[in-house]
C-alpha positions in Angstrom: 129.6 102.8 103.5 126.3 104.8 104.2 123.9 103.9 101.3 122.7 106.7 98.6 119.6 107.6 97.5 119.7 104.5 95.3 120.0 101.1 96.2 124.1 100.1 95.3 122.8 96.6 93.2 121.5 96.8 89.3 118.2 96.8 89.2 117.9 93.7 87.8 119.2 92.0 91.2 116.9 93.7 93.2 113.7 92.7 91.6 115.1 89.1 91.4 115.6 89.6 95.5 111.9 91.5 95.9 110.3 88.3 93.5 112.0 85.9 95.5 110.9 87.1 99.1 107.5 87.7 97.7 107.1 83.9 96.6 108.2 82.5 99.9 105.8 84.7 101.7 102.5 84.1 100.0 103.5 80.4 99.4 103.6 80.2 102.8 100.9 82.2 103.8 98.1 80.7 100.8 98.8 77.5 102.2 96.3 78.2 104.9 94.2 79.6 102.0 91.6 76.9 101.0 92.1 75.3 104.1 90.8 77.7 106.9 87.1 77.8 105.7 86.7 74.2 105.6 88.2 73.8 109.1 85.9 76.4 110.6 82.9 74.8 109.0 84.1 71.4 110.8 84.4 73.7 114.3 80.9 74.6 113.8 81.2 78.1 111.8 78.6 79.0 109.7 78.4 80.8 106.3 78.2 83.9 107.4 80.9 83.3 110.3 83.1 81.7 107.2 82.9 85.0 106.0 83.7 87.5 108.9 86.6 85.1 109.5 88.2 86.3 106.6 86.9 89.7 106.5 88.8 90.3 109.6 92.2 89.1 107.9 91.1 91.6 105.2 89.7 94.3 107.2 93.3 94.4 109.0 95.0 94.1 105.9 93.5 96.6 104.2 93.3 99.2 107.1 97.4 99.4 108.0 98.3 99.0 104.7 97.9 102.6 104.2 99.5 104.2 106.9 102.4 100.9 106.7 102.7 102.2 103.3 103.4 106.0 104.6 106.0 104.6 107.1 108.0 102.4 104.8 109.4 105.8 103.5 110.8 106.4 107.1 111.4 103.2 108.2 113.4 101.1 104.9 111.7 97.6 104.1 114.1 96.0 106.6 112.0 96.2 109.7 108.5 96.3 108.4 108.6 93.4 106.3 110.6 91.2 108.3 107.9 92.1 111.0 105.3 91.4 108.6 106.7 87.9 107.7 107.1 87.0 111.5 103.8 88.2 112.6 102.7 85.8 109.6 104.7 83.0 111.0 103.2 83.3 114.4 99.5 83.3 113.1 100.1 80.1 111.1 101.0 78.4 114.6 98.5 80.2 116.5 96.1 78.3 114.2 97.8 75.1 114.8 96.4 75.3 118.3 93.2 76.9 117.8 89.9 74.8 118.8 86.8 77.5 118.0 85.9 79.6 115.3 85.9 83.1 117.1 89.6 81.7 117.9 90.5 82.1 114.3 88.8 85.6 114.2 91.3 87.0 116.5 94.2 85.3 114.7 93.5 86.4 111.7 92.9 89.9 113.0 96.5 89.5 113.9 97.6 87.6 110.3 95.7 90.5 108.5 98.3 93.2 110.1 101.8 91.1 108.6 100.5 90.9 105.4 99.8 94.8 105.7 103.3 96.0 107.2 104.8 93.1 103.9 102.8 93.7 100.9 103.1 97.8 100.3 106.9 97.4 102.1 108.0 95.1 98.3 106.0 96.3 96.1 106.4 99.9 96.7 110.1 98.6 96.6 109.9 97.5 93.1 108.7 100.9 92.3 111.3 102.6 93.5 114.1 100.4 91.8 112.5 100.4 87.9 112.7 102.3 85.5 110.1 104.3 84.6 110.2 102.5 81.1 110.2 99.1 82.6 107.6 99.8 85.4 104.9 97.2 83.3 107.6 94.8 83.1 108.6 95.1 86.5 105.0 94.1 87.9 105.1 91.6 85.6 107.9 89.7 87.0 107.0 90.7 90.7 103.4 89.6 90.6 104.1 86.5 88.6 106.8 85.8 91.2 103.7 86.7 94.1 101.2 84.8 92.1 103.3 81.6 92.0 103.7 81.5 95.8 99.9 81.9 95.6 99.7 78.9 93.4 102.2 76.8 95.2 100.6 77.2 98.2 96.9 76.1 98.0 98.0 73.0 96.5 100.2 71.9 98.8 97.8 73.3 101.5 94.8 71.4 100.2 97.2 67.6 99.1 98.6 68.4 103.2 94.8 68.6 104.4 93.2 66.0 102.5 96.4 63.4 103.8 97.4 64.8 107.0 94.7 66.9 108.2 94.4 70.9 108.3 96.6 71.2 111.7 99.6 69.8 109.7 98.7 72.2 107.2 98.9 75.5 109.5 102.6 73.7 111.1 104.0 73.9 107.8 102.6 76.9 106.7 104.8 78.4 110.1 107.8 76.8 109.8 108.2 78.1 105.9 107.2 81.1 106.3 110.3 81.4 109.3 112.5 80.2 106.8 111.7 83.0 104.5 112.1 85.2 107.3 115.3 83.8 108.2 116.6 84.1 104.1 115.3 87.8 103.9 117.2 88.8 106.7 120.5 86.9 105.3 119.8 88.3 102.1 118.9 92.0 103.2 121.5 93.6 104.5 124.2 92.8 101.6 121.9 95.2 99.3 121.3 98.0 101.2 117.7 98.5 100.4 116.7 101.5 102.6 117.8 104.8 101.1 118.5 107.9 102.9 115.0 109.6 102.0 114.3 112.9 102.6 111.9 113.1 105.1 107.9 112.0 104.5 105.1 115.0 104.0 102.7 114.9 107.1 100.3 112.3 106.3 97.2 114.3 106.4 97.9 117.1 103.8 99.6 114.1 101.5 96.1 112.5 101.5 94.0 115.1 101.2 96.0 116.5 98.2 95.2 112.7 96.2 92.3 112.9 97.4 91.5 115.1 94.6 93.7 113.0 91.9 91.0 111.5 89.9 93.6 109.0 88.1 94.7 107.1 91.0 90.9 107.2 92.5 90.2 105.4 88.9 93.0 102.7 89.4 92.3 102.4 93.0 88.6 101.9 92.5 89.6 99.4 89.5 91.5 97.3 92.5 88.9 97.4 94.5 86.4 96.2 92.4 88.3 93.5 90.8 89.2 92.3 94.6 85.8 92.0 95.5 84.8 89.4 93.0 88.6 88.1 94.5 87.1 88.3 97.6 84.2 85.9 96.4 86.7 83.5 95.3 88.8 82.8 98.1 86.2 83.0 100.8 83.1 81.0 99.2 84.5 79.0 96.6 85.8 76.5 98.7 82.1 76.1 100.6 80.2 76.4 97.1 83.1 73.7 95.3 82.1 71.7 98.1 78.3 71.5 98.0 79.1 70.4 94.0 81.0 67.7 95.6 84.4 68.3 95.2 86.9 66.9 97.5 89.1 69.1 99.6 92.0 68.3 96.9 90.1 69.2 93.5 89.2 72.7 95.8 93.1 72.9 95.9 93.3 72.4 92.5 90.9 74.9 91.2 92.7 77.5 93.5 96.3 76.7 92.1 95.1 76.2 88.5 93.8 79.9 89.1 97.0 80.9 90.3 98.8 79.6 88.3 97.3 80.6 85.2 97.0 84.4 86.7 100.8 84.0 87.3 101.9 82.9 84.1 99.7 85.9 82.7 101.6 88.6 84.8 104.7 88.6 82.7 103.9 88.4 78.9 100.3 91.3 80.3 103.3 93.2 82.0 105.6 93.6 78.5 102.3 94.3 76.6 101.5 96.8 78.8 104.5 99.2 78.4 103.9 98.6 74.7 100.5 99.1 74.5 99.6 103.4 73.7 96.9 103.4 76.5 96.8 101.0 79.5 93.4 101.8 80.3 92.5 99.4 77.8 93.4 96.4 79.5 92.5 97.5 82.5 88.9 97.4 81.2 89.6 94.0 79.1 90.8 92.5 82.4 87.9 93.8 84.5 85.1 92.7 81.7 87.1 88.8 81.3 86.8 89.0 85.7 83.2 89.6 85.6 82.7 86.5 82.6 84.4 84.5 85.0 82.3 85.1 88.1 79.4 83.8 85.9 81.3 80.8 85.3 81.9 80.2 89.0 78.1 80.9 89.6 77.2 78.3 86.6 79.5 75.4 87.0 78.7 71.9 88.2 81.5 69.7 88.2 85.5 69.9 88.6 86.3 71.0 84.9 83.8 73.8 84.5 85.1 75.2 87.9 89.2 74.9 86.4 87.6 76.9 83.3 86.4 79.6 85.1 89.2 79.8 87.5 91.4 79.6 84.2 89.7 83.1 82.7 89.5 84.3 86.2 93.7 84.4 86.8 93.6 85.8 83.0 91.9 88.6 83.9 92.9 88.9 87.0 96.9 89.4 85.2 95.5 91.6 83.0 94.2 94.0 84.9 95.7 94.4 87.6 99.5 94.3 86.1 98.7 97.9 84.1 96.9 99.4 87.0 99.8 98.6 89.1 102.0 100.5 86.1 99.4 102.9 85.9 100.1 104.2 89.6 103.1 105.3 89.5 102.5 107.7 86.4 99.8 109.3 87.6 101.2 110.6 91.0 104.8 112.3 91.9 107.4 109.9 93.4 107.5 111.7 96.9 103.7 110.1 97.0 104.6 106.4 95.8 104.9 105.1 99.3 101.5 106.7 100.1 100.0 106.0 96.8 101.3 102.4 96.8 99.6 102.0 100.1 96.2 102.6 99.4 96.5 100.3 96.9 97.2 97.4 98.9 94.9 99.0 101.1 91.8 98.5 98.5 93.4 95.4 97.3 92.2 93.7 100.5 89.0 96.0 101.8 87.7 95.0 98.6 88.1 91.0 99.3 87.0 92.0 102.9 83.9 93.6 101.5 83.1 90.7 99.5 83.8 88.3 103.1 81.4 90.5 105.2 78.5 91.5 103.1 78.0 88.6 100.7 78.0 86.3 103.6 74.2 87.0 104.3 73.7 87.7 100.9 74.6 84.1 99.8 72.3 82.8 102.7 69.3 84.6 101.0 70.3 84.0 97.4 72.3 80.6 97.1 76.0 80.8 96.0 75.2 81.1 92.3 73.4 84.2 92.8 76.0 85.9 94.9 78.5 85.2 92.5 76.5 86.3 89.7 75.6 89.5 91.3 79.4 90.0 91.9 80.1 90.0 87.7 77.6 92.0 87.3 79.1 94.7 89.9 82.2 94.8 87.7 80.5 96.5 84.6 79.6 99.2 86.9 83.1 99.4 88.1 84.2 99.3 84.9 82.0 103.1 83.9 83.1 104.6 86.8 86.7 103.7 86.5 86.5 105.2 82.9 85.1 107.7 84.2 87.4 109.1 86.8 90.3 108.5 84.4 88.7 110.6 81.4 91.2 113.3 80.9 94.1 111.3 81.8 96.9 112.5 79.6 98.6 109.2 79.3 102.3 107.6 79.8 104.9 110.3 80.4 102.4 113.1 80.4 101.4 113.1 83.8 103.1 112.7 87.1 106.3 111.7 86.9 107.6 108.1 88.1 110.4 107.2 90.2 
């Protein structure tokens, strides 16, 4: 039977099926996550070649999320995210036999593309099957779902590493993330996710129209910001933890312990967000505790003051980015979500890749605590210019309508 334009499960079993798929992919894939520096260091990279390592994942990421977004609307989620999880699977082993660090440029070039045709493919996915009362709630489940996979994984990545060596660590990483390939594809087709969509607006006169949409400029700019002081985290904590002397285990630690605390933050930030009048306000909450947190990184000496900053760090990081996530899909018309949805992931990771390519040099000039310093402090101005662009924003269920 040929599917209608909604998907033929409640929406309850869908989101459980989009949470699930997103765990097993960034599980898999965040394994690598702590790990990857620290092995180009021991190939000879540099700082600043640390960084353009992971800018490239992020540049990739970031640039084909948009237009990946656009062509999930024509395509269904079937093909672009099983494509995304494979090309994710074949990076992991591509690293396994890597031997130089402009090696792991290239593959992450490639890594930065699955995550790109994956990430918009769910969560514009989720969109599409809530509510438009339960759309705070929704990302709340979803992200804490994400976020526990990118808990999970460091650890494991950096307890693999420290007994077995990185190599092990990017063989693993592979074979699970085929596995959740293999369970998405058994799981897929008994749901019939793709709807029979009308057919997408040209891209170009789609963007140029929210181009002029001041709301979703604020909440992409929020992203952005926020993911640039993310950006900070995953790239250069693992080389600044280290020259504090912690092991390659307590650097796994901080990162799940930031994870985790940022994914048990999604759910309860995601209920209080459909019940709080304005969700602007925690965007700006979530945005001011990020840039507190930065300082902390930039401050701390030993294991516990890094856990206490990475603690406030996946607070915020919940926080904020749960209600600008709800906040999307009021402030533009459905027939845009795909598109809208895209650029979001899109800032997501050109803000981390940002961060990866220009602090680089920066941290060579002014030490790790002054980068990371400078990062918080970039946040408050984020924060005026995201109020900024959103002033006039009539509020939930005044503006564009949801799906």
């Amino acid at each position: 039977m040929t599917p209608g334009p909604h998907p033929p499960l409640p929406y309850r079993t869908l989101l459980f099926i989009c949470c699930g798929v997103a765990f097993g992919c960034y599980c898999g894939t965040w394994m690598r996550l702590p790990v990857v520096p620290l092995y180009a260091a021991s190939l000879g990279a540099d700082t600043v070649l640390v960084g353009l390592i992971n800018a490239a994942f992020l540049l990739m990421a970031g640039g084909f999320s948009l237009p990946l977004g656009m062509a999930a609307h024509r395509l269904g989620p079937k093909l672009l995210a099983s494509l995304g999880l494979l090309i994710l699977a074949g990076s992991s082993f591509l690293l396994y036999f890597s031997r130089a660090p402009l090696e792991l440029v290239w593959i992450y070039l490639l890594s930065g593309v699955g995550l790109a045709a994956f990430g918009p493919t769910i969560m514009t996915l989720v969109a599409n099957i809530s509510p438009a009362t339960h759309l705070g709630r929704s990302y709340g489940w979803y992200t804490t779902a994400l976020y526990t996979g990118m808990t999970v994984g460091p650890g494991i990545g950096g307890f693999v590493a420290q007994h077995e060596g990185f190599l092990r660590v990017f063989l693993l990483s592979g074979i699970f993330t085929l596995l959740v390939l293999a369970a998405f594809l058994a799981s897929l087709p008994r749901v019939g996710l793709r709807p029979d969509a009308p057919e997408a607006p040209a891209p170009r006169p789609r963007v140029l129209s929210l181009r002029a949409d001041r709301p979703l400029m604020g909440c992409w700019l929020a992203t952005l910001g926020g993911c640039f002081g993310l950006g900070m985290f995953i790239t250069f904590l693992p080389l600044h933890a280290h020259h504090q002397g912690l092991t390659i285990a307590q650097i796994g630690l901080v990162f799940s312990v930031q994870g985790l605390t940022n994914a048990l933050s999604r759910l309860p930030c995601g209920y209080l967000s459909d019940m709080v009048p304005d969700r602007r306000v925690l965007v700006v909450a979530g945005l001011a505790g990020f840039a507190l947190a930065q300082a902390g990184l930039a401050l701390a000496h030993n294991l516990i003051h890094f856990l206490f900053s990475a603690i406030l760090l996946g607070i915020s990081m919940g926080l904020a980015f749960t209600s600008v996530g709800a906040l999307i899909p009021e402030v533009v018309p459905a027939s845009a979500l795909g598109l809208a949805m895209g650029g979001y992931n899109s800032v997501i990771y050109l803000g981390m890749m940002l961060s990866s390519a220009c602090m680089g040099p920066v941290i060579n000039l002014i030490g790790f605590q002054g980068g990371f310093l400078g990062t918080g402090v970039l946040n408050f101005f984020i924060i005026a210019w995201f109020l900024r662009l959103m002033r006039g924003y009539p509020g939930p269920g005044k503006g564009a309508t949801g799906p």
